[in-house]
Structure formats: structure tokens, C-alpha cells
LORO-115867 format. One record per residue: residue number from 1; residue in three letters; x, y, z of N, C-alpha, C in turn. Coordinates in steps of 0.05 Angstrom, whole numbers, plus 5000, padded with zeros to 4 digits. Each point is the difference from the previous one (the first is absolute). Layout:
<pts>
NUM;ALA;X;Y;Z;X;Y;Z;X;Y;Z
...
</pts>
This chain:
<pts>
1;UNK;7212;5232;9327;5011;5009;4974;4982;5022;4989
2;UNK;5010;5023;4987;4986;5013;4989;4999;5008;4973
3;UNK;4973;5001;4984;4993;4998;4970;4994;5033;4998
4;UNK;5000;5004;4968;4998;5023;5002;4968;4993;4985
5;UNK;4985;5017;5011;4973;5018;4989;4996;5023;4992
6;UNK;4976;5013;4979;5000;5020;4990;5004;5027;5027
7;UNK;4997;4996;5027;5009;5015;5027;5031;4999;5000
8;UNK;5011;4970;4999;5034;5010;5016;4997;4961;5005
9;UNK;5015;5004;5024;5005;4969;5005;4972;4980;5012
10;UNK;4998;4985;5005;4976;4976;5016;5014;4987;5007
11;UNK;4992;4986;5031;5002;4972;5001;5006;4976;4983
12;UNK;5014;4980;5000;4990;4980;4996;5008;4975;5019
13;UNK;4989;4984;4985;5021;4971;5022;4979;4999;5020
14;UNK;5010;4977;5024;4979;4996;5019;4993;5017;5028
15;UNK;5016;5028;5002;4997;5013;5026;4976;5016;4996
16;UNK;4980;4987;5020;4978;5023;5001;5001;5034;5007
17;UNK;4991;5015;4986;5002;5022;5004;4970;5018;4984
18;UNK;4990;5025;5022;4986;5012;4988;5005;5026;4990
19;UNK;4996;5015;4980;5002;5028;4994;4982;5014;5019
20;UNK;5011;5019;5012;4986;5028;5016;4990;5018;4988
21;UNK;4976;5011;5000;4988;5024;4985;5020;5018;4988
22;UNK;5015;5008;5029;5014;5028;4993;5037;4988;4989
23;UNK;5002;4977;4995;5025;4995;4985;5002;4984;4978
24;UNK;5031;5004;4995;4998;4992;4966;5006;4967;5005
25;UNK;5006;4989;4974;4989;4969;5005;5025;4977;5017
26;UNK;5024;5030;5000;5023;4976;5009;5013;5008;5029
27;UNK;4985;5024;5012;5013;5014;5023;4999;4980;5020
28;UNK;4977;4987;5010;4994;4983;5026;5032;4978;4994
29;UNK;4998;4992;4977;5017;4971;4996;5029;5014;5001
30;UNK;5010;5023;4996;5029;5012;4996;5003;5009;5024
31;UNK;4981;5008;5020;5003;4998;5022;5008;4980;5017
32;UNK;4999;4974;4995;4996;4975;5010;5017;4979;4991
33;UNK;5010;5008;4979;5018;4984;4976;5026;5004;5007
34;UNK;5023;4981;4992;5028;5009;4997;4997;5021;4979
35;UNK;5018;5018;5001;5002;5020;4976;5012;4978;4973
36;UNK;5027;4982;5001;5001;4983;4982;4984;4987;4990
37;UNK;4972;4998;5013;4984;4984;4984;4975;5006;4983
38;UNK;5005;5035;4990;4994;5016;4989;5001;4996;4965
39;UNK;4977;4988;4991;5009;4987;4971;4979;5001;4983
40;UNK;5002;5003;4976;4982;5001;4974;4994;4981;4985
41;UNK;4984;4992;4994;4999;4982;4980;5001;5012;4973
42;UNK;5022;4990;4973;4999;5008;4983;4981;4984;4981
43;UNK;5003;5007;4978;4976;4981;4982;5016;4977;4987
44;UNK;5023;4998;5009;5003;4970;5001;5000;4985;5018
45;UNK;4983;4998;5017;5010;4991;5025;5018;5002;5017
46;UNK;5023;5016;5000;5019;5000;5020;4986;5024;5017
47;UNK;5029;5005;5014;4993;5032;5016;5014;5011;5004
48;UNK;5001;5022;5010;5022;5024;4998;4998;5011;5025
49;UNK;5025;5008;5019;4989;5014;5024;5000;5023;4989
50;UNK;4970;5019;5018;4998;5024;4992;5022;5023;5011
51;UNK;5016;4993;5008;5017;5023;5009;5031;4975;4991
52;UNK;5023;5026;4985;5012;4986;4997;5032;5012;4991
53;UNK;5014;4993;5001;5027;5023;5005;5021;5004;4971
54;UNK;5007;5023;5001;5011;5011;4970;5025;4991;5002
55;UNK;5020;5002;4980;5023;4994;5015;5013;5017;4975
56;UNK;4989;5021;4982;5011;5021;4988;5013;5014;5004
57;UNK;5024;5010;4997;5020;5022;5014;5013;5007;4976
58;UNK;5010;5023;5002;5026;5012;4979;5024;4993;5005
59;UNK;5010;4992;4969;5015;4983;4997;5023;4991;5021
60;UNK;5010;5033;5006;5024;5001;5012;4993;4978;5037
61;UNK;4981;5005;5005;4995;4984;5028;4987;4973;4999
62;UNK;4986;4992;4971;4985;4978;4997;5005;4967;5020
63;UNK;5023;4999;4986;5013;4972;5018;5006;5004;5028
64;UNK;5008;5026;5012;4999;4996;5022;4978;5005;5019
65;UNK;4982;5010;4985;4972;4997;5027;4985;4972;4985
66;UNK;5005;4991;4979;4986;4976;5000;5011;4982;5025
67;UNK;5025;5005;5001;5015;4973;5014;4989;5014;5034
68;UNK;4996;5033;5005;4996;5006;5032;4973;4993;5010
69;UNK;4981;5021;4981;4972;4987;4995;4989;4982;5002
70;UNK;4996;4991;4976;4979;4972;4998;4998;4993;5020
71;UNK;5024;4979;5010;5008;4982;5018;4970;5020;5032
72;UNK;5005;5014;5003;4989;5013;5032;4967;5009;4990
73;UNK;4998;5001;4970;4977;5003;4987;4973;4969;5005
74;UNK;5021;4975;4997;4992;4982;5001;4996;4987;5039
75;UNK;5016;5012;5011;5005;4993;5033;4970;5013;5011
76;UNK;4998;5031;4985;4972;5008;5012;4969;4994;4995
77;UNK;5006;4990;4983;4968;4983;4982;4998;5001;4968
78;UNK;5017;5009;4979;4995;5009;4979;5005;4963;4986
79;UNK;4984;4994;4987;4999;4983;4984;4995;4992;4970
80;UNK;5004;5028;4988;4992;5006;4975;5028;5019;4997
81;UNK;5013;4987;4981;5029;5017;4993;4997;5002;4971
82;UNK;4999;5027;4989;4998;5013;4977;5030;5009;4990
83;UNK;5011;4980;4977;5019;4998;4989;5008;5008;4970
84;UNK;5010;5009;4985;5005;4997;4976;5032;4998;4982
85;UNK;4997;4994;4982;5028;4996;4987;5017;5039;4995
86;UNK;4986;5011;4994;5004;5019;4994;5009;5016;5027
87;UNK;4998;4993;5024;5006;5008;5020;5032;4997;5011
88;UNK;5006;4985;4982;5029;4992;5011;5011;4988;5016
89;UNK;4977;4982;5018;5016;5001;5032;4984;4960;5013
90;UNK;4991;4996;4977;4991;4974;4999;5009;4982;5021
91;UNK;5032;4996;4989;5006;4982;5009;5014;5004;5045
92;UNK;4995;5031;4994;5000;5000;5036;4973;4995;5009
93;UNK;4983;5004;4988;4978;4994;5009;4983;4972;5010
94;UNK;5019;4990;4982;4998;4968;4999;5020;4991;5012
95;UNK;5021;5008;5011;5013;4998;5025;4985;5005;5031
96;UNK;4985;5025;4999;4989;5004;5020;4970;4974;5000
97;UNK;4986;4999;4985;4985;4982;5004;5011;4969;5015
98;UNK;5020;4988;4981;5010;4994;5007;5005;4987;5030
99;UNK;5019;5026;5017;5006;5002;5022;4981;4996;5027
100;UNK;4971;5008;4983;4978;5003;5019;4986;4966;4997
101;UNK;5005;4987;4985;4993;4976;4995;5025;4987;5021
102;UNK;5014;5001;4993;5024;4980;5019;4997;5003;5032
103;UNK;4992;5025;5006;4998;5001;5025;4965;4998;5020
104;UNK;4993;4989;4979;4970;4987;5005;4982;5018;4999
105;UNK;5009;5032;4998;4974;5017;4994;4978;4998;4975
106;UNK;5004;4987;4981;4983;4996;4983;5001;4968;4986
107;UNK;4985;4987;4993;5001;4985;4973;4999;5005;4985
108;UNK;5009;4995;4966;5004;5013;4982;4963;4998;4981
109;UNK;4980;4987;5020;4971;4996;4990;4987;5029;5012
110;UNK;5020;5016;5021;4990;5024;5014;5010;5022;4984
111;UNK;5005;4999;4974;5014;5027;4998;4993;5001;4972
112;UNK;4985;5027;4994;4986;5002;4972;5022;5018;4979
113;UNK;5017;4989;4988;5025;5006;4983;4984;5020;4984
114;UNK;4996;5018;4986;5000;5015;4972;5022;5001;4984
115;UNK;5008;4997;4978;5017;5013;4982;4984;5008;4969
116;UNK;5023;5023;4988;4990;5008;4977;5018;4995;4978
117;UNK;4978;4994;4971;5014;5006;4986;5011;5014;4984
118;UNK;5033;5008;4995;4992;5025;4997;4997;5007;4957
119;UNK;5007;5018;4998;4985;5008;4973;5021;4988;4976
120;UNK;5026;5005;5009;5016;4991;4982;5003;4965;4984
121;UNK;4984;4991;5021;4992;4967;5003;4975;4989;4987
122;UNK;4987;5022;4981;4976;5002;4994;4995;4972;4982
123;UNK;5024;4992;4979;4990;4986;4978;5005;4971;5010
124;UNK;4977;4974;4992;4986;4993;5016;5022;4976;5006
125;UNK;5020;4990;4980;5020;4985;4999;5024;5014;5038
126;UNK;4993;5024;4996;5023;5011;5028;4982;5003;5031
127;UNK;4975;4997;4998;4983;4993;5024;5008;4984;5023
128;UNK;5009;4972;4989;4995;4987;5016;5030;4997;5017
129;UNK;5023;5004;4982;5021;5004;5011;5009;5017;5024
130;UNK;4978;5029;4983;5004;5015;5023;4996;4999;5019
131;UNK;4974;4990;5008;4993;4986;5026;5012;4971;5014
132;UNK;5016;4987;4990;5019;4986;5013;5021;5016;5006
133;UNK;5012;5016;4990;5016;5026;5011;4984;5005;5020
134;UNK;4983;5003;5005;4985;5023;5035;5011;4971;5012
135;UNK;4992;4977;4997;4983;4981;5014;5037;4992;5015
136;UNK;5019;5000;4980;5027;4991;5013;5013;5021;5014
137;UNK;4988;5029;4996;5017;5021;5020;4982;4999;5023
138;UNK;4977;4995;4995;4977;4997;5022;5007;4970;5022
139;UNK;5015;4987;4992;5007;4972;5005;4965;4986;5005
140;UNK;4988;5003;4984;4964;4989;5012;4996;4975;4968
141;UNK;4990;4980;5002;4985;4994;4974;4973;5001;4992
142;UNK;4987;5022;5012;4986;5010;4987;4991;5033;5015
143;UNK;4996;5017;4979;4982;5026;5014;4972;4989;4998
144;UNK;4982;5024;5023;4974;4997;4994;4985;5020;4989
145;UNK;5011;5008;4991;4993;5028;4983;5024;5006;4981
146;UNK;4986;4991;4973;5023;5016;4981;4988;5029;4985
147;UNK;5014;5010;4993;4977;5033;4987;5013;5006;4977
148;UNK;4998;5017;4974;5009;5019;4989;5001;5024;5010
149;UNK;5034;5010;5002;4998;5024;5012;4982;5023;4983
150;UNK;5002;5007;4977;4990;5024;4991;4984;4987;4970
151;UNK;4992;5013;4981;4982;4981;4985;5012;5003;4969
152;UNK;5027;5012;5005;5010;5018;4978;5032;4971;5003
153;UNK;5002;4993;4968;5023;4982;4995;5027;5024;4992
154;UNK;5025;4998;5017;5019;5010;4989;5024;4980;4990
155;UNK;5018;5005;4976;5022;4991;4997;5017;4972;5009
156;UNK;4986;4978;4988;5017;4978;5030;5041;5014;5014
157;UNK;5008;4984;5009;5024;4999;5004;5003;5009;5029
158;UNK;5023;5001;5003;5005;4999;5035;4996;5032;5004
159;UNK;5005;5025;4993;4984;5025;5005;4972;4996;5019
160;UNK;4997;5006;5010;4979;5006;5012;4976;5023;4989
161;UNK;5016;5023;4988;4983;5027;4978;5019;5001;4987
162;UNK;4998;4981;4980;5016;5012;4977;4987;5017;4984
163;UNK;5029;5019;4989;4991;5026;4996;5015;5004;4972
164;UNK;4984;5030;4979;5011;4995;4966;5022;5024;5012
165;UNK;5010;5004;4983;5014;5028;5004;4991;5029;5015
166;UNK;4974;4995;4996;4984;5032;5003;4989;4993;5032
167;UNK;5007;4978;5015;5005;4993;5017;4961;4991;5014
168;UNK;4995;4989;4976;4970;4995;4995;4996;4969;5005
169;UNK;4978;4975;5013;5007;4973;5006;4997;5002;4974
170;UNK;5010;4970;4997;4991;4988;4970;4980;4971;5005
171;UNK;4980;5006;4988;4981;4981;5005;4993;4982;4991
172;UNK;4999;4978;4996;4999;4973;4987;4962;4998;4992
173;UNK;5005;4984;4974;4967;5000;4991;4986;4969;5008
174;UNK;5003;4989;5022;4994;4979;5005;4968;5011;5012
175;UNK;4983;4984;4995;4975;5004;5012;4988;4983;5030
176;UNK;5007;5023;5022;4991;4992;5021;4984;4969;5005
177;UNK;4973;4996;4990;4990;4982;5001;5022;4981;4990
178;UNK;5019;4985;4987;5008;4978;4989;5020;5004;5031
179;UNK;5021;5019;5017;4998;5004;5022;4986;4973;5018
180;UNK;4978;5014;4994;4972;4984;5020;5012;4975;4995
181;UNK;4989;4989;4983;5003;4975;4991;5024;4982;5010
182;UNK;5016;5011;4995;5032;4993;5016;5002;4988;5030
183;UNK;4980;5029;5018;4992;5001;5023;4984;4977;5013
184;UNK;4986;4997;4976;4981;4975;5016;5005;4971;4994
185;UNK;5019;4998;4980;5027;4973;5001;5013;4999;5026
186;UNK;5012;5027;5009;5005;4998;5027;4985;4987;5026
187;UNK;4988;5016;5002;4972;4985;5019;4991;4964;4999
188;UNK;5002;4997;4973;4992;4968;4994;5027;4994;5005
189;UNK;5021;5006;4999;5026;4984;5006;5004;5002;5035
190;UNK;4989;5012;5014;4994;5006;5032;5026;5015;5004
191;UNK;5011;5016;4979;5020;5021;5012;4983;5033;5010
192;UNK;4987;5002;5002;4985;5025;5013;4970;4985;5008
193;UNK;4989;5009;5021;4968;4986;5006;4978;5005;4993
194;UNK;5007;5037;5001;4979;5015;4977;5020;5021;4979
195;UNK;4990;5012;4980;5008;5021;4988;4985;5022;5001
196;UNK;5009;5015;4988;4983;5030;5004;5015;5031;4984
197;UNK;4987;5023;5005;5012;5020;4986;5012;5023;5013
198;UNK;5015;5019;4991;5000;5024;5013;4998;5021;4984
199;UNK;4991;5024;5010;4998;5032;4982;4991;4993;4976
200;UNK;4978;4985;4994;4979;4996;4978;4980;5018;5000
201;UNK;4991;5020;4984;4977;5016;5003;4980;4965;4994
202;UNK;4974;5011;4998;4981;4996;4994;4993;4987;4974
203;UNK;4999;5002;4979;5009;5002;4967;5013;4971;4998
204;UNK;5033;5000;5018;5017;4985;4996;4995;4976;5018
205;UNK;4985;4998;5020;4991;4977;5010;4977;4988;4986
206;UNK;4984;5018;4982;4984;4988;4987;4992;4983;4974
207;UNK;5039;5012;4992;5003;4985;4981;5011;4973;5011
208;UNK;5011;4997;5021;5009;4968;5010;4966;4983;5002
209;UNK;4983;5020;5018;4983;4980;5012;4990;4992;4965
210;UNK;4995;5017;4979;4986;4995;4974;5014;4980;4987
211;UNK;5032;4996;5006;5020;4983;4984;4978;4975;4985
212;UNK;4999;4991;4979;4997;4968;4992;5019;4983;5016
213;UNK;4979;4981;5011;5017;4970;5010;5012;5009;5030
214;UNK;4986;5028;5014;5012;5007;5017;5000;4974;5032
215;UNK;5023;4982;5001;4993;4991;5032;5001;5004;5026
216;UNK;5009;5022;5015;5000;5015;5017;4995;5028;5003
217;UNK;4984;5010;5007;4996;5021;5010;5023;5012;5013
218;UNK;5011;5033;4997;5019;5005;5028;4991;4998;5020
219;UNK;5011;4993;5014;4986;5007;5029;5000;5031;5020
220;UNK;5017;5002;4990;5006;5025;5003;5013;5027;4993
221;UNK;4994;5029;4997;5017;5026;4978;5012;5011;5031
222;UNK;5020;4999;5007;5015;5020;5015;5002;5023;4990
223;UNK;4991;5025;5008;5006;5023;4990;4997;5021;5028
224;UNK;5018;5030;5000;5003;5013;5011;4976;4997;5019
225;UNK;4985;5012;5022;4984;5008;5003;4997;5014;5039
226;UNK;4989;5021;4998;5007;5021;5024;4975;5018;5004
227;UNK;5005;5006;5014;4973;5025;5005;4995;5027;4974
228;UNK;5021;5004;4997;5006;5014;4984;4988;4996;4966
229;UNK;4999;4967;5001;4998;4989;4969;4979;4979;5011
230;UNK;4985;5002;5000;4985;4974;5017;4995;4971;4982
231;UNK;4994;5010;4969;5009;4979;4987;4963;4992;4998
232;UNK;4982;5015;5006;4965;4986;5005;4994;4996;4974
233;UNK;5007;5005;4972;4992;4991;4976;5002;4967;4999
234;UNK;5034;4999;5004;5015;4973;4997;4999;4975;5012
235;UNK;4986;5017;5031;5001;4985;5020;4971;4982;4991
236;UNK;4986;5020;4991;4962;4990;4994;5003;4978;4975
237;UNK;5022;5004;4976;4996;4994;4980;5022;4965;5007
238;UNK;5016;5000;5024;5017;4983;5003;4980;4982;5017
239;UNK;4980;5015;5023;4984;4976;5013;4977;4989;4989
240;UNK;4999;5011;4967;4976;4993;4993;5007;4969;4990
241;UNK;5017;5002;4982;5032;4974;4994;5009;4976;5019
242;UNK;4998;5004;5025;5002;4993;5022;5027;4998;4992
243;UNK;5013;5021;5005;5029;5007;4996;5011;5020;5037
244;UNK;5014;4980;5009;5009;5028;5022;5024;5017;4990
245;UNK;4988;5030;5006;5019;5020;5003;5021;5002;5020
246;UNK;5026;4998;4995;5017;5001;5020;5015;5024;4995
247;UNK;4999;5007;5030;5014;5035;4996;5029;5006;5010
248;UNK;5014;5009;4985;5034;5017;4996;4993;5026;5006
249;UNK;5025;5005;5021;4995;5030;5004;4982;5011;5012
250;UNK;4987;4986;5025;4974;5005;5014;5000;5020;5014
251;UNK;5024;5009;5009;5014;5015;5022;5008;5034;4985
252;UNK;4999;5001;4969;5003;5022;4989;5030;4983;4975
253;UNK;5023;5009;5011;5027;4989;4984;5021;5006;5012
254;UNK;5014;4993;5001;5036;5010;5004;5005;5013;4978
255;UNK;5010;5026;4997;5018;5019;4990;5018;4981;4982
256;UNK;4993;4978;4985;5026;4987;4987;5011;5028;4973
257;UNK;5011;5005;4993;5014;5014;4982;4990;4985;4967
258;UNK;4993;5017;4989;4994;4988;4968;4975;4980;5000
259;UNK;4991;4994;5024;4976;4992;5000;4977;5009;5012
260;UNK;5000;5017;5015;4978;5009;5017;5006;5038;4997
261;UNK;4973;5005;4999;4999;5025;4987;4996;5022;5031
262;UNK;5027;5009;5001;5005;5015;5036;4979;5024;4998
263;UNK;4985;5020;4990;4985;5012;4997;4974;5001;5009
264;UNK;4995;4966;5009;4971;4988;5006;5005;5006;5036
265;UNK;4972;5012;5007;5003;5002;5024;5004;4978;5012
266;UNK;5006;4997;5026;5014;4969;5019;4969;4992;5009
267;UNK;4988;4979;4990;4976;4985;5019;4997;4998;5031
268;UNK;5023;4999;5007;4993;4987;5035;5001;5033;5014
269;UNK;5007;5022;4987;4993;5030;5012;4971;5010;4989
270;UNK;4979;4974;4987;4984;5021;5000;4979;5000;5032
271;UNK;4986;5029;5006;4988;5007;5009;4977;4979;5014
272;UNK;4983;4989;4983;4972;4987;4997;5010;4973;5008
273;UNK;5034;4988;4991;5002;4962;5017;5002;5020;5030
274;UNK;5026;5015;4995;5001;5006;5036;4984;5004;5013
275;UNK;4977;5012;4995;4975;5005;5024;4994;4974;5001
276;UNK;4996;4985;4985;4989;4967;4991;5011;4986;5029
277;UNK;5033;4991;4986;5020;4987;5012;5004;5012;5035
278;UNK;4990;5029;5008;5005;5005;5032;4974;4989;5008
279;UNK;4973;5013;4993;4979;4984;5005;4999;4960;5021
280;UNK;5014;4992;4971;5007;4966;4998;5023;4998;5025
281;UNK;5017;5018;5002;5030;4998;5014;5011;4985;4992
282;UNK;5005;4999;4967;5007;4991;4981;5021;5020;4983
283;UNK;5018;4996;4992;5018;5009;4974;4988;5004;4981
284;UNK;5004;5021;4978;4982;5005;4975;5006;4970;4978
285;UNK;5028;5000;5006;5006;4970;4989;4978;4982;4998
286;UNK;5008;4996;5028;4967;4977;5007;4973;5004;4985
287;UNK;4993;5028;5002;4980;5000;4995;4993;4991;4967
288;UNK;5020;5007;4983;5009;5007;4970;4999;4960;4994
289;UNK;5013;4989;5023;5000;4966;4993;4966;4993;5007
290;UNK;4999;5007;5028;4964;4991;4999;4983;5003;4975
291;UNK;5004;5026;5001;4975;5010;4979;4999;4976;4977
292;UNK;5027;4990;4986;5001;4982;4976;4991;4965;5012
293;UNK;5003;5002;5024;4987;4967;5000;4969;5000;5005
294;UNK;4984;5028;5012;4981;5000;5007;4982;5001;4974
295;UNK;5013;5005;4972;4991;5012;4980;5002;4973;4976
296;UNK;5011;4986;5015;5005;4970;4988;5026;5001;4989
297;UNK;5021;5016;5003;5026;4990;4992;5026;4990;5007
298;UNK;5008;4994;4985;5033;4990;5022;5018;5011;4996
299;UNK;5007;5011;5020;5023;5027;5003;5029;4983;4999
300;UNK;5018;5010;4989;5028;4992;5004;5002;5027;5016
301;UNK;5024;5000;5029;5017;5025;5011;5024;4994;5001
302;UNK;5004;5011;4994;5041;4995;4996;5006;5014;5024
303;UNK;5023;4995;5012;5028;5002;5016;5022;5006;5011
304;UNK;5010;5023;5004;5024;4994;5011;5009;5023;5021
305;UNK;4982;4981;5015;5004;5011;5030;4986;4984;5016
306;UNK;5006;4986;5014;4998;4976;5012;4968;5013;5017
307;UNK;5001;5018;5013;4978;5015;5014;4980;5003;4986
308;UNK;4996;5010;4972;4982;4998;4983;4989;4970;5003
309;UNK;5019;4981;4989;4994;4985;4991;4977;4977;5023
310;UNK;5006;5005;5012;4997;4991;5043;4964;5008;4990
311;UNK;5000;5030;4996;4970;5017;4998;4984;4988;4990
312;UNK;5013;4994;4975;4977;5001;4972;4988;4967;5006
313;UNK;5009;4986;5019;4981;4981;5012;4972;5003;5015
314;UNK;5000;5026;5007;4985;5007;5009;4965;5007;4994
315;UNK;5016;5001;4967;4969;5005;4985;4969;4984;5011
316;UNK;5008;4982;5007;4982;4971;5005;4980;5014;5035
317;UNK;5014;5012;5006;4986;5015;5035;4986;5031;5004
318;UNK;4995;5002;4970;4976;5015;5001;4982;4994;4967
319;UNK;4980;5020;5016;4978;5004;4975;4997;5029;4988
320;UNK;4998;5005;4976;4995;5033;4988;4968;4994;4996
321;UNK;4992;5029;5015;4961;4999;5006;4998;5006;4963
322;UNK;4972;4991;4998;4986;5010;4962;5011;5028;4988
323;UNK;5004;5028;5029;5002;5023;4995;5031;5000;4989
324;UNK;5017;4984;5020;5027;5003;4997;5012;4992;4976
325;UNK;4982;4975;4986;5013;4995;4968;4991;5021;4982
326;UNK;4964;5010;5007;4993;5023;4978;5022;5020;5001
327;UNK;5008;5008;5022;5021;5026;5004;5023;4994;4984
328;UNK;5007;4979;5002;5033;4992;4979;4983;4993;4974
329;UNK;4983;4990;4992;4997;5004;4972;4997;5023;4999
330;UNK;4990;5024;5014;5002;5022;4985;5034;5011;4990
331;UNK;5008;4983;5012;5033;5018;4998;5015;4994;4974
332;UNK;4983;4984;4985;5009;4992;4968;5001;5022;4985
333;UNK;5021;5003;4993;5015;5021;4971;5015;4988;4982
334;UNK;5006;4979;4991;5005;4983;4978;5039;5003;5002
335;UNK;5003;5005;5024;5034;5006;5005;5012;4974;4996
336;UNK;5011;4993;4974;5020;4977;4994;5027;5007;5015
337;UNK;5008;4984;5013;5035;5008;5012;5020;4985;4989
338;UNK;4988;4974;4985;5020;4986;4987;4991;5002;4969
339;UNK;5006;5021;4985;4986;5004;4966;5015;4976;4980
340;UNK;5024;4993;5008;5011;4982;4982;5006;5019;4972
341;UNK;5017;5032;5007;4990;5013;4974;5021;4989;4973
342;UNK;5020;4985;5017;5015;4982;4980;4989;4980;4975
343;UNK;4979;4996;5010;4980;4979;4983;4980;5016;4981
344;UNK;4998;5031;4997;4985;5019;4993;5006;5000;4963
345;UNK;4981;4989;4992;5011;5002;4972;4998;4971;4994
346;UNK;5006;4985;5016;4997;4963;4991;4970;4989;4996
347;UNK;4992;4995;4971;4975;4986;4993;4980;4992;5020
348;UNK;5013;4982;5022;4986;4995;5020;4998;5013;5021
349;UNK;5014;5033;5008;4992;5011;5022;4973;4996;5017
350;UNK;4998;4998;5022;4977;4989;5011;4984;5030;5016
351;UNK;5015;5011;5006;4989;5026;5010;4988;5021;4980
352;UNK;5006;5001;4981;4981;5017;4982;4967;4997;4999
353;UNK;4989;4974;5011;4970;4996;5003;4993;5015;5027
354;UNK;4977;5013;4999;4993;5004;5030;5003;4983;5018
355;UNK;4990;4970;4996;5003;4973;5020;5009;4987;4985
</pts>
């Protein structure tokens, strides 16, 4: 099993193993290891596998690559399925899990569920409902990871962005932390195993960890994170917390329309992974997922292309030398690809802080 340290992952458990001068602390064992059994300890004791699959798509194709996907996502090693309400496509997803359970590829103790909550669900009375919503389209009774999607409360009601006239969200004044609170009723009722956050600057996780009467810690802030945006403020300020960073968008973004800003150059054409990734005889892909587990994080890669998906198992069969991560941290330019500029203007925007 592997813990995270101020380096990246360790050992633990009873397999002897030594660290080599010239490598980092988890290469010998990921060499040696099933890739599935690739896992974090969060600070609640559970764990998280560090590589772990998106199942985000635009709208118009959502349900149908949940239902093509997942399912061949899970046949190749992926054991960490990153879900949310806001995604639309829940309940194929939870078909496909499902499917992979009936036919003996998994137990339902092998498969690390995520879902989110999403913003419209903020006030603390509509929490818990909402997550029996995931939990019955998910057909599961419990996730092991529940999250807030964004840190900003909008409008309850069935809208997803409800919007005023001027075609602006409308944002509800519920205060995140009482949120919290809701969240960790959850947890004590064993409908999620841990909780955790997403797209929280810095600021806004600090006001949870500061909360009065706070009983859980997140365990974890999912937020974007790529070569491009490396995230080393958040990342420092999240492991100091013993909070893991889990990364969206590792790979750069899909071109979604109204969400991703097409102007930003494409990540996997830059220059500096490709020399990287031919070097390795590796995909820049690859290289873009390595870099984030070697650096201590857990990458989500999303899907849909069965060949991709086959690859990005691959992460686990090599190593990036000291030079090759200095080289991609140099490639940080603070390029957000998912700005959320819909949320621009809402009290709680999270991106207005540096971290």
C-alpha cells in the first residue's frame, strides 16, 4: 500500500522493499505491483487509487460513453470511477459498474465510486437527499468519496445554472461551511466513506479546516491541474493539511463549448512533453499523467476511445528522471482551461485568489 509523504507515495504494509539512490520512493514497488493496487492513504484512513477515470463528457454524448466506456475502463484496471451529479449520466454509469460486478470482474469493495455535490444542493436540509439521488442512479449504498463540486452556492431547484434575466447564475447565500456540516452527517450515516472538496482556492479550504466544532477534515480538493497550471502553491498548502490534490484535466481539456476557453494552446502539442514522452517511448499523455503521481497526486484521465483508455494504464511502467519533472515544471503559465467564467461575479468565485 502506498502513503503519501512530503516526496510522493511510500511503502507501507508488510512487503519489504528498499529505496535506490537514484529513484523516487515508489518506482521499485510500481514496477512490481499490480497497477490496481496503486493507492493513497487519505487522512481518514481510507484510500484512493492514484490513477483514476473521468467519466465527464458533453452533454449531447454523456450517457452514451458512460454506458461504452466505463464498463472497458474497468475490464483494463481502472478502479477509481470519478462521477458527479452534474454530469448527467449517473445512472449509466451505475449500470456499467454494475455489469462489471455481475460478471465477476469486480466486487463492489474494488471500486472507488466518487460523486459530487453539486452547488444547487448547497443548503444543508437538500445535502443529503441529494446524495441518495447519486446513490439510487448509481444503484451503490454507499460512495467513497463524496465532494462539493465548486465552493460557490447557486439557486436550489432542478436547473442545474439557474439563470436571472441578464442571463447571470443566481446564487444562493447559504454558507459553504454549514454545507460541511451536512457532509459529515453523511459520512456518520455511512452513505459516503470519506468527503472532500473541489475548485477551493486556498482561503476557502481554510475557512472549513478553521470551522468551530469542525469533525472531519476533507480529505481531499479536486481541482484542475496540468503542466500548464501545475497547481505548486495549492499542492504545498493542501499537503501541508494532509489533504490530497486530485487532478481534472491532466491531459490539457476537451474543447467543451462555453466551458473551456479554445484560445489556450493544446497541452499534449507542446514541444518539451514530446521530446520527454519519445525519450520514455511514451505519449505526451503519459507523460502529463506520470508527472502528477510522481509529484504526489491523483490524476483522474477521462475517455473515449477505448485505445486511450487501454494506454493510460500504462502510467505505472515507467519512471520521469529529477531533470524530466524540473523540465515540466518549467512549463507552468497559469493556463486555466476550465475558468468556470459562468460563476465570475458569484461571492464565492474561487479563482480570483492566486491559489
Amino acid at each position: 500500500m502506498l502513503e503519501q509523504n512530503s516526496e510522493g507515495w511510500v511503502q507501507t504494509g508488510s512487503t519489504p522493499w528498499r529505496r535506490k539512490k537514484s529513484q523516487s520512493a515508489y518506482s521499485e514497488e510500481q514496477q512490481t505491483m499490480d497497477p490496481k493496487g496503486q493507492k493513497v492513504k487519505l487522512n481518514d484512513g481510507h484510500f484512493i487509487p492514484v490513477l483514476g477515470f473521468g467519466t465527464y463528457a458533453p452533454q449531447e454524448v454523456a450517457k452514451r460513453d458512460a454506458l461504452e466506456f466505463t464498463p472497458f475502463a474497468i475490464e483494463v484496471g481502472f478502479r477509481h470511477i470519478d462521477c458527479a451529479h452534474a454530469y448527467q449520466n449517473e445512472e449509466q454509469i451505475g449500470q456499467a459498474i454494475r455489469s462489471k460486478m455481475a460478471d465477476g470482474t469486480v466486487k463492489r469493495e474494488d471500486i472507488f465510486c466518487t460523486s459530487k455535490l453539486w452547488c444547487t444542493s448547497f443548503r444543508p436540509e437538500l445535502v443529503r437527499p441529494a446524495l441518495e439521488k447519486s446513490l439510487k442512479s448509481l444503484q451503490l449504498d454507499y460512495v467513497d468519496l463524496y465532494i462539493m463540486h465548486y465552493p460557490l452556492a447557486l439557486k436550489p431547484g432542478e436547473e442545474l445554472y439557474p439563470k436571472d434575466e441578464n442571463g447571470k447564475l443566481i446564487a444562493d447565500s447559504v454558507d459553504f461551511c454549514l454545507t460541511w456540516e451536512a457532509l459529515e452527517k453523511c459520512k456518520d450515516a455511512g452513505l459516503a466513506k470519506s468527503i472532500g472538496v473541489s475548485n477551493f482556492n486556498h482561503k476557502q479550504l481554510e475557512k472549513i479546516l478553521n470551522k468551530p466544532g469542525l469533525k472531519y477534515k476533507p480529505v481531499c480538493n479536486q481541482v484542475e491541474c496540468h503542466p500548464y497550471l501545475n497547481q505548486r502553491k495549492l499542492l504545498d498548502f493542501c499537503k501541508s493539511h494532509d489533504i490530497v490534490l486530485v487532478a481534472y484535466s491532466a491531459l490539457g481539456s476537451q474543447r467543451v463549448k462555453g466551458w473551456v476557453n479554445p484560445n489556450h494552446p493544446v497541452l499534449l502539442e507542446d514541444p518539451v512533453l514530446s521530446a520527454i514522452a519519445q525519450k520514455h517511448k511514451k505519449t505526451a499523455a503519459l507523460v502529463a499523467l506520470r508527472y502528477q503521481i510522481q509529484r504526489g497526486v491523483v490524476v483522474l484521465a477521462k475517455g473515449n476511445n477505448k485505445e486511450w483508455i487501454k494506454e493510460n494504464m500504462q502510467v505505472f511502467d515507467f519512471e520521469l528522471t529529477p531533470e524530466d519533472m524540473k523540465a515540466i515544471d518549467g512549463l507552468n503559465r497559469n493556463i486555466r482551461y476550465c475558468d468556470f467564467h459562468p460563476g465570475v461575479g458569484h461571492p464565492e468565485f474561487p479563482f480570483s485568489e492566486e491559489y
